[in-house]
C-alpha positions in Angstrom: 0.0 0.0 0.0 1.8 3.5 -1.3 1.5 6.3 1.0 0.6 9.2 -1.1 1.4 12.4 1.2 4.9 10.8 1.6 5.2 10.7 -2.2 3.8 13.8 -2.6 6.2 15.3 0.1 9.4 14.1 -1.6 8.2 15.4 -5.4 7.2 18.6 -4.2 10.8 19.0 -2.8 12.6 17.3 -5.0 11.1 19.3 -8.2 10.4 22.5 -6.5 6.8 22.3 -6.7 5.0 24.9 -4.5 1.3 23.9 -3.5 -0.8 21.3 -5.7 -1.1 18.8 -2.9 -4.1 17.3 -3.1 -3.7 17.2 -7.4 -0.2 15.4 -7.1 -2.1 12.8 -4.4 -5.0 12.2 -6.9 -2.1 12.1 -9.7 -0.3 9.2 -7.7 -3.2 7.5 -6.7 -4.1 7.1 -10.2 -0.7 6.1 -11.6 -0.4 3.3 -8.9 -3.9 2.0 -9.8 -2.7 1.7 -13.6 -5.4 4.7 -14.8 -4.1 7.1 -18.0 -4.4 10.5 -16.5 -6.4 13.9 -18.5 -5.3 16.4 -16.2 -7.7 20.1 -17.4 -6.9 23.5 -16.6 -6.2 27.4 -18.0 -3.0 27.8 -19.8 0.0 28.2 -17.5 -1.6 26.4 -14.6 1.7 23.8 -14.1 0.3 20.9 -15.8 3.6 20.5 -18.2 5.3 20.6 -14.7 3.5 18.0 -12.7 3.7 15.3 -15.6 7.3 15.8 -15.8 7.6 15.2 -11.8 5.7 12.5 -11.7 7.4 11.1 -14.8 10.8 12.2 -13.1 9.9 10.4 -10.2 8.9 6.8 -11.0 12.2 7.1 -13.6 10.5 7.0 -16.4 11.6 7.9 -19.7 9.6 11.3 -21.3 7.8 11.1 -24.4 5.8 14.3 -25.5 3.7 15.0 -28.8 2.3 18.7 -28.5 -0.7 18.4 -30.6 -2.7 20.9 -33.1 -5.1 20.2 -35.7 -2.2 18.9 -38.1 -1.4 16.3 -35.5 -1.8 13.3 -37.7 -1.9 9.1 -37.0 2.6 9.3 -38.3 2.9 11.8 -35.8 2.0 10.1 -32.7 3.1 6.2 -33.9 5.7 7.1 -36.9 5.9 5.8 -40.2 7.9 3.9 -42.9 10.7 5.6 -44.4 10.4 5.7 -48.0 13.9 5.4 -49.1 14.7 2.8 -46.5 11.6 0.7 -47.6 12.8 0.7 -51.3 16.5 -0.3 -49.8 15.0 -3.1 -47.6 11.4 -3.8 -47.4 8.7 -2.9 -44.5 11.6 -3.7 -41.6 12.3 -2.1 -38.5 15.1 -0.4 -39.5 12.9 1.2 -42.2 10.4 2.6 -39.7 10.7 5.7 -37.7 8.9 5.0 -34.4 6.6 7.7 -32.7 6.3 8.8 -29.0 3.4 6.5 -28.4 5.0 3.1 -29.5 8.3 4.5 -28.2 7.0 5.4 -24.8 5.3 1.6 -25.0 8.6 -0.1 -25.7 10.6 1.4 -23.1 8.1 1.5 -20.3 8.0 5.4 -20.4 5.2 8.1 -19.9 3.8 9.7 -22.8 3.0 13.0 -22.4 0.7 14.2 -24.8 -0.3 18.0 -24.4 -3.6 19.4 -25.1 -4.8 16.3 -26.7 -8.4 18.2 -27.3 -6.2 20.2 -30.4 -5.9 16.4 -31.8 -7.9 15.4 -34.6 -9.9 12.7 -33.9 -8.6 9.9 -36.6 -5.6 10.5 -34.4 -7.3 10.5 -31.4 -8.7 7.1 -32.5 -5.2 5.6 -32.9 -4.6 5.9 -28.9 -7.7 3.8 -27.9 -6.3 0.3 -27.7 -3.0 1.4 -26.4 -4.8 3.0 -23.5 -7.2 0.6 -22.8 -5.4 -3.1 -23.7 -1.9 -1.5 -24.1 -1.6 -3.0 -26.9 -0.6 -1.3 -30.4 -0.7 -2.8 -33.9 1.5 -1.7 -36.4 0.4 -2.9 -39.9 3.1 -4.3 -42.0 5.7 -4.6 -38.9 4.4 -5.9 -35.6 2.3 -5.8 -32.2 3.5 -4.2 -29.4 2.9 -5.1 -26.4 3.5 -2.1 -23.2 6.0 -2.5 -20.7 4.7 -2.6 -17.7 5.5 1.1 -16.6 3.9 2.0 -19.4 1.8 5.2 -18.9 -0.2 7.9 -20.2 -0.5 11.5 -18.9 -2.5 14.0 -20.9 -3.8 17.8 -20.6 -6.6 19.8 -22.5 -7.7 23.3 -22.4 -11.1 24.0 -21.1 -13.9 23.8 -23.8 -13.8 27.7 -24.2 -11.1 27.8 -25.5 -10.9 28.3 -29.7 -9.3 26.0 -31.7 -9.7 22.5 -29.5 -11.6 19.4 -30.1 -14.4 17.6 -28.5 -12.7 14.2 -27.1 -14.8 11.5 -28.2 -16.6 9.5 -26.0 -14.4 6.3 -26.3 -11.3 8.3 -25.8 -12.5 9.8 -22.6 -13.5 6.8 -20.8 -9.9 5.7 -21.0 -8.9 8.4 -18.8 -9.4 10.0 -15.5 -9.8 13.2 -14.8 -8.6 15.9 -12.8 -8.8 19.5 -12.4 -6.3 22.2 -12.0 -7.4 25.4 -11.0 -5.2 29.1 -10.5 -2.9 28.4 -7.2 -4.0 31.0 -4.2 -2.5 34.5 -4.4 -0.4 33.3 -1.5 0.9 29.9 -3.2 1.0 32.5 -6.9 3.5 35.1 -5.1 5.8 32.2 -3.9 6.0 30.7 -7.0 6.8 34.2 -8.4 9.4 34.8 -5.9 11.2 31.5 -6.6 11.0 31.5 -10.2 12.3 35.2 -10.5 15.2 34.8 -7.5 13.9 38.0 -5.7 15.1 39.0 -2.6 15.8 41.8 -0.5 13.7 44.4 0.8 11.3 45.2 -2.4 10.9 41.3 -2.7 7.7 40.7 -1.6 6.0 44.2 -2.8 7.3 43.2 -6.1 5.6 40.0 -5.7 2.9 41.3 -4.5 1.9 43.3 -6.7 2.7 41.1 -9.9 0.3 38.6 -8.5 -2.7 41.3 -7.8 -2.2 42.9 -11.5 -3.0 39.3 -13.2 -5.5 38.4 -10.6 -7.5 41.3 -11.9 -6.9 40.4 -15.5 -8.5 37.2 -14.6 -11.8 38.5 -13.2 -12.0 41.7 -15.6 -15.2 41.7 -17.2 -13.5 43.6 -20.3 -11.3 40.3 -21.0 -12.2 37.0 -22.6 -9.0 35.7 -21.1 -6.7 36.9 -18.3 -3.2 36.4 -17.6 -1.7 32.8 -16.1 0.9 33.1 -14.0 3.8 33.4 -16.5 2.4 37.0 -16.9 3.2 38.1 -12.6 6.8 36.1 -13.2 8.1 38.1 -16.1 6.2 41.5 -15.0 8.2 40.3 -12.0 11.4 39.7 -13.5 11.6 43.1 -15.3 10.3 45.1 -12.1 13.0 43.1 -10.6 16.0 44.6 -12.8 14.3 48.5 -12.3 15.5 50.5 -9.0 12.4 52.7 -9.3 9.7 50.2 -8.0 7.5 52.4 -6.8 7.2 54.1 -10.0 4.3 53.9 -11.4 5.1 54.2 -15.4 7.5 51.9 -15.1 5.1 49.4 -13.3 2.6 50.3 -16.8 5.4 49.8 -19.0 6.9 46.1 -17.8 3.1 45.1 -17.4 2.1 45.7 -21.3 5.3 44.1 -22.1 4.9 41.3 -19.7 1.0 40.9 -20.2 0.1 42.1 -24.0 0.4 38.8 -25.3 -1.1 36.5 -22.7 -4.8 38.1 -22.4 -7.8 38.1 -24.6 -10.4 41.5 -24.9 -14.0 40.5 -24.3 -15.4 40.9 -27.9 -17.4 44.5 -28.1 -14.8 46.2 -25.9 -13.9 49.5 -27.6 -10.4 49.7 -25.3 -7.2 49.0 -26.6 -5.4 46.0 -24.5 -2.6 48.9 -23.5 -5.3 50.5 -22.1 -6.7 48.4 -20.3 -4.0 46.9 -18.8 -2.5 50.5 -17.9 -5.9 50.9 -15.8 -5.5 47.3 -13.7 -1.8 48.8 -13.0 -2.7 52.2 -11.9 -5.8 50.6 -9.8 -3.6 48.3 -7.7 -1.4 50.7 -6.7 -3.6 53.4 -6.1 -5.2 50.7 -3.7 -4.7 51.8 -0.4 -2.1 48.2 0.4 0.0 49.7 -1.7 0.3 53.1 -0.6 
């Protein structure tokens, strides 16, 4: 019987990981169970980082397929190489092996991220490796999983443009679990860690990063606010400017920092500069940071 909390204990140290507790238990419970794991959240949530913990701590190789709507059957099990299959027939040494069948064949995880951007012919390629691990490959062989085979996979909510319905079959392969934004508190640690901020303008620097995307996030003006890759690189250039208290200079590193990483509400006659120059100026007009 595993002991989850001691497992989670030594990845969360190990890998640096601030917070997620109760995820990485539910993640390890799975994984010792034998389950293929969909793990949802907003972009920038850490799910790219748990996987590779997890995968980093059972030793397992990493295989990863970032998928898009050109994400096609080759790319996830490979394909014959046509000059090697005129040389010598349909041999191994003429095929070129994808993540999945790799990841099968040497008892790795494979990582497949945002799997609701795959098609869903490709989708339909995973289904008997997930459920029978098991994975035909016409013309060569069968291959049957090692036995630390395992899958981990993320998706984007359903709001989000550009992803794909996951098809009924596909989904019952997997369980699920949720990732939501970290608490301000667990947010400004993170922040602090990943920038290397210290000193005496450490935590107002911190502080205030994580307020300015926290309001992006409940602005009714934007369709999408900032994850926090947006408080870590406001952060980061805040960090290299001696006048922190400045308020331009706050404006300035935030539409660098967050221009790219929100979405405007459609009918919203403000620019993105804009708006983002009036979340600034509100947080630290707000009397904490007076």
């Amino acid at each position: 019987m595993i002991n989850p909390s001691e497992i989670v204990e030594e990845i969360q140290k190990k890998y640096k990981i601030i917070g997620r507790t109760e995820e990485l238990k539910k993640i390890i419970l799975a994984h010792s169970v034998g389950k293929n794991i969909l793990i949802e959240g907003e972009v920038g949530v850490g799910k790219t980082t748990l996987a590779k913990a997890v995968s980093s701590y059972y030793d397992s190789e990493f295989y990863r397929i970032d998928c898009s709507e050109d994400s096609l059957t080759h790319n996830l099990v490979g394909y014959f190489d046509p000059p090697l299959v005129i040389a010598k027939g349909y041999v191994e040494d003429s095929y070129v092996y994808g993540p999945l069948p790799s990841a099968m064949l040497k008892g790795g995880c494979l990582f497949i991220n945002e799997i609701n951007r795959m098609p869903e012919s490709t989708q339909n390629a995973l289904l008997t490796s997930l459920d029978e691990k098991i994975l035909d490959i016409p013309k060569l062989k069968t291959i049957k999983a090692k036995e630390n085979f395992f899958v981990i996979a993320t998706q984007n909510p359903a709001a989000h443009i550009g992803v794909t319905v996951l098809g009924e079959a596909l989904k019952d392969r997997f369980v699920w679990i949720k990732l939501n934004y970290q608490s301000p508190k667990e947010e400004m640690q993170i922040i602090t860690q990943e920038v290397g901020l210290n000193g005496e303008q450490a935590e107002r620097i911190a502080k205030i990063s994580q307020e300015i995307i926290q309001i992006t996030r409940d602005s009714t003006a934007l369709r999408r606010g900032s994850s926090i890759r947006g408080s870590i690189d406001l952060a980061a250039l805040m960090n290299q400017n001696s006048k922190v208290n400045n308020s331009k200079d706050w404006v300035e590193a935030a539409i660098m920092a967050l221009y790219n990483k929100i979405e405007l509400e459609d009918g919203i006659n403000k620019s993105k500069t804009e708006i983002i120059a009036e979340i600034v100026l509100a947080v630290l007009n707000s009397s904490d940071f007076q």
